[in-house]
C-alpha positions in Angstrom: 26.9 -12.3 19.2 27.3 -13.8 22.9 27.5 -16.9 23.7 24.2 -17.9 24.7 21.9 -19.9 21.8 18.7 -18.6 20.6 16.4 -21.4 22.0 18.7 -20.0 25.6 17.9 -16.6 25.0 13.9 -17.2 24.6 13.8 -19.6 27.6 15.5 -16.3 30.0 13.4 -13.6 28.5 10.4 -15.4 29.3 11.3 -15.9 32.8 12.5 -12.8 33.1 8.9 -11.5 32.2 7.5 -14.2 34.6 9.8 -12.7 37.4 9.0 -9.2 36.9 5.3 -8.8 36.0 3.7 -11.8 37.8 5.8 -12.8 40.7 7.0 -8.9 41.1 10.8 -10.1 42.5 12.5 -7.3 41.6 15.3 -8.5 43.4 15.5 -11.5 41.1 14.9 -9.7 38.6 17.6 -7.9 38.5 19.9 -10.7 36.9 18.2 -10.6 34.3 18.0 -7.1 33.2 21.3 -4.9 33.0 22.3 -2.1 34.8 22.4 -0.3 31.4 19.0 -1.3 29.8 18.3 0.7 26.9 14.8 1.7 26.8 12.5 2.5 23.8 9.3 2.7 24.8 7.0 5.7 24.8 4.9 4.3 27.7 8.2 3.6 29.9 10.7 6.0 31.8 14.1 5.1 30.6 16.5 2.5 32.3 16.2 -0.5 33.9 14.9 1.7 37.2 12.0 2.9 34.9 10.6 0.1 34.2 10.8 -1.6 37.6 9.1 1.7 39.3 6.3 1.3 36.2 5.5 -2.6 37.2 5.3 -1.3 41.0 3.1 1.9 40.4 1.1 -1.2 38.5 -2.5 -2.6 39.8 -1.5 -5.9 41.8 -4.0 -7.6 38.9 -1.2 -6.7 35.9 -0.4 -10.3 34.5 1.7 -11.4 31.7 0.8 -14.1 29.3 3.0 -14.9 26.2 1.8 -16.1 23.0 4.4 -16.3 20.5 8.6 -16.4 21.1 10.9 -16.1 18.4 15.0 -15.3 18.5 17.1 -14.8 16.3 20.8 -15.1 17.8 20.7 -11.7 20.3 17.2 -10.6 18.8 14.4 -11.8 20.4 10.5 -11.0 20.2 7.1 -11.6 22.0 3.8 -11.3 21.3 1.5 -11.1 24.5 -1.0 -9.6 26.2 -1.1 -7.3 29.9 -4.1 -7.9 31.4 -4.8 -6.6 35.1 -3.4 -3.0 33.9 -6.3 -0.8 35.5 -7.2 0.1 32.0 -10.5 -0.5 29.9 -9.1 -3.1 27.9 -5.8 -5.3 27.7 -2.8 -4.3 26.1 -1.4 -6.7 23.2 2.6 -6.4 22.9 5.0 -7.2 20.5 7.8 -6.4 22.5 11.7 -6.8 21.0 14.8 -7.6 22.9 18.5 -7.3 22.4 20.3 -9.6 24.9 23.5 -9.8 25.6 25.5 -12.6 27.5 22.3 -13.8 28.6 20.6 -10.1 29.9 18.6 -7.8 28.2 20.1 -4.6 27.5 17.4 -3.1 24.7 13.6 -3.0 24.2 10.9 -1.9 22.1 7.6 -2.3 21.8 4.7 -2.0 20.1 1.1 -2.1 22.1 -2.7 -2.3 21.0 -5.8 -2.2 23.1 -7.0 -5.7 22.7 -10.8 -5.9 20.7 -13.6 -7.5 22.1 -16.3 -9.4 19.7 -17.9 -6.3 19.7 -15.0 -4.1 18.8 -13.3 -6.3 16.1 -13.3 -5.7 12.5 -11.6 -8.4 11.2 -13.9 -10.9 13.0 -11.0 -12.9 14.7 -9.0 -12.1 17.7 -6.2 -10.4 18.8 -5.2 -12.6 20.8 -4.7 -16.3 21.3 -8.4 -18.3 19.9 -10.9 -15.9 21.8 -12.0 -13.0 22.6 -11.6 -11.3 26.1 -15.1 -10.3 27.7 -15.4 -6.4 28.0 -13.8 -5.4 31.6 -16.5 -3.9 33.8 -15.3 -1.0 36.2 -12.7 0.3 34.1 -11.9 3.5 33.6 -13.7 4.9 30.4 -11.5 6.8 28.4 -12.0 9.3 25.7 -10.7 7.1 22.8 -12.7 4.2 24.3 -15.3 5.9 23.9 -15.0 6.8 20.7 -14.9 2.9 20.1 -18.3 2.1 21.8 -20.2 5.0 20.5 -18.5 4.6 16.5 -21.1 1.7 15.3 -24.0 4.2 16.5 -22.8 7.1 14.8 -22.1 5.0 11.3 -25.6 4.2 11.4 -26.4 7.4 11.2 -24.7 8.6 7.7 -26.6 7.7 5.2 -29.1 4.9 7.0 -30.4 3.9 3.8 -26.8 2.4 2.6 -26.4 0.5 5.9 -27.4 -2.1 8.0 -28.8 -0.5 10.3 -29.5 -3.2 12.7 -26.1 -4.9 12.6 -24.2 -1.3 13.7 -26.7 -1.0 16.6 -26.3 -4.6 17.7 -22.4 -4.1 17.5 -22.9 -0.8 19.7 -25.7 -1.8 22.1 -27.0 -4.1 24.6 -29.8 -6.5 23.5 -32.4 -4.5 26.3 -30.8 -0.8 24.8 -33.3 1.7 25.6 -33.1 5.0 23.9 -34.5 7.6 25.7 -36.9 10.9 23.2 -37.9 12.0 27.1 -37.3 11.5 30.4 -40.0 8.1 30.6 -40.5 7.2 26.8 -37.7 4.8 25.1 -37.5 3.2 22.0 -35.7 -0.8 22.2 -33.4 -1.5 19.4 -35.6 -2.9 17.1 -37.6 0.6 17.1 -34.6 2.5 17.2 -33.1 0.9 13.7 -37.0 1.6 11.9 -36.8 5.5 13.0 -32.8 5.6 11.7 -34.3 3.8 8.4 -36.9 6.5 8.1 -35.3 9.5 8.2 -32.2 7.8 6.2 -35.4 7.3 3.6 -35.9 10.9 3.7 -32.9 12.4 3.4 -30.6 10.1 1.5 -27.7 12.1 2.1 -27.9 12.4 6.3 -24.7 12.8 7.9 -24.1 12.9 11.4 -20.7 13.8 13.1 -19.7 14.2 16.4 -18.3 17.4 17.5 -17.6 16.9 20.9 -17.2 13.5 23.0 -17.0 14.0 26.9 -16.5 10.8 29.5 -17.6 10.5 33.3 -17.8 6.8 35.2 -20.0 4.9 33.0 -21.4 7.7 30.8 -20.7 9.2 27.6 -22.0 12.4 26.4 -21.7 13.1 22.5 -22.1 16.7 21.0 -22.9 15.6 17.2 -24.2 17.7 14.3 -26.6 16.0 11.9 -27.4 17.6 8.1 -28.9 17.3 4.9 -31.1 17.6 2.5 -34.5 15.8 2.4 -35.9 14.5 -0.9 -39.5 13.7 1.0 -41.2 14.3 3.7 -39.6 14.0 6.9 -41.2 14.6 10.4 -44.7 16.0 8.1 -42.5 18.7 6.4 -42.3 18.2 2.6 -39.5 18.7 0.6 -38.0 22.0 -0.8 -34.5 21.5 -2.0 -33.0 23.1 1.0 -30.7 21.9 3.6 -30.7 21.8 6.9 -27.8 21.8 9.6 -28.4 21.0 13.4 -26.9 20.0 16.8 -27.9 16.5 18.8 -26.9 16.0 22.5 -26.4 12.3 23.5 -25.8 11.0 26.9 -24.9 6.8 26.7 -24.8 4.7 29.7 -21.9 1.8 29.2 -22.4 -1.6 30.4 -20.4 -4.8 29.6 -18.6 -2.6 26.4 -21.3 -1.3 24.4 -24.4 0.9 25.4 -27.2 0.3 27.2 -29.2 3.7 27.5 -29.0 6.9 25.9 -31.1 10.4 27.0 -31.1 12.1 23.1 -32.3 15.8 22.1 -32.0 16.8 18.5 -33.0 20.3 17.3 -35.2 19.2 14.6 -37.7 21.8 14.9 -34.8 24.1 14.0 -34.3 21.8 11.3 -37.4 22.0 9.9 -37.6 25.9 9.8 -34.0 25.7 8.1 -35.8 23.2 5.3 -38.8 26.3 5.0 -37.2 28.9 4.8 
């Protein structure tokens, strides 16, 4: 134990964080991070070198805010959030410190991609009392993708067990259009009556995605949608069998959730597997 207090301790960390992430002195910065820092971060080369060249590869926009500081004699943590960081959403930290004699010499962390409304489970934020708005002209990632796209796609198993409208309305803008062909499109309000149908028709529908592939604002799912109807579905009665098919979806993203999708389903393949 050195022989700074814990109230000392939480005041430097916090303007070491202030130094280094928003005012970018690395000079002054250096007091307050020792030549020997012990990194243990995934996301950050080792040393006190490594994270300095991290914050300066950074977007100019990075910013730190800090929530929560507690310490503990040498042990202190944070909760806060990264914002500016080039990425779709803001990271949420909990980031722990070992100081000694008034440095920091240890770290790790622990980061989450910060919800929107639209994106939150729980209902409440991540993050202070509100929710961030959904960061136009990020990147779109894989996993973010995944996110946006999830609502859509757990409409789609089992319709008849779900509300229907509530999952698109998480997923999609208010004007979503969902495109059969290249000039016809359903809004939402028509798109949730076709998903209750065919959930009506074939109780047990599933509908997974295979294959998920980003570009700009787009999204492009490869999904496979079975079952086995129990009445008529699409003016083809019921026979017992199954059927097993592939569905192409290309989303456009706007504001977080969707606002257009281009869809093909095989269903007349479908419907041949159900006859057979």
């Amino acid at each position: 134990m050195s022989g700074f207090s814990a109230e000392q301790n939480k005041k430097i960390v916090l303007q070491a964080f202030e130094t280094l992430f928003n005012r970018r002195d690395y000079q002054a910065a250096e007091k307050f991070w020792s030549p020997g820092y012990i990194q243990h971060s995934a996301h950050i080369p080792p040393g006190r070198d490594g994270l300095f060249n991290l914050v300066r590869a950074a977007p100019p926009t990075l910013h730190y805010e800090n929530s929560l500081v507690f310490a503990a004699d040498d042990l202190v943590m944070l909760h806060g959030r990264f914002s500016g960081n080039g990425r779709s959403h803001n990271w949420v930290a909990a980031d722990i410190l070992i100081m000694k004699n008034g440095v920091l010499t240890e770290h790790w962390d622990v980061l989450q991609d910060e919800a929107t409304r639209a994106e939150s489970l729980s209902g409440r934020p991540m993050f202070g009392n509100s929710f961030p708005e959904p960061l136009d002209g990020a990147a779109l990632t894989p996993e973010d993708a995944r996110t946006i796209v999830a609502p859509l796609y757990d409409a789609l198993n089992q319709p008849a067990k779900k509300d229907v409208a509530a999952l698109l309305a998480r997923a999609t803008n208010t004007d979503y259009q969902s495109y059969s062909t290249n000039d016809e499109w359903l809004d939402r309000k028509q798109l949730t009556a076709v998903f209750t149908m065919i959930g009506t028709a074939v109780p047990d529908l599933s509908w997974s995605i295979k294959d998920i592939l980003v570009s700009g604002d787009q999204i492009v799912v490869r999904g496979e949608a079975a079952g086995t109807p129990e009445r008529e579905l699409f003016g083809a009665k019921p026979t017992g069998r199954s059927f097993r098919t592939m569905s192409i979806d290309v989303f456009t993203v706007k504001g977080g959730k969707l606002a257009s999708a281009y869809h093909v389903e095989n269903w007349i393949g479908a419907l041949e597997q159900i006859g057979k």
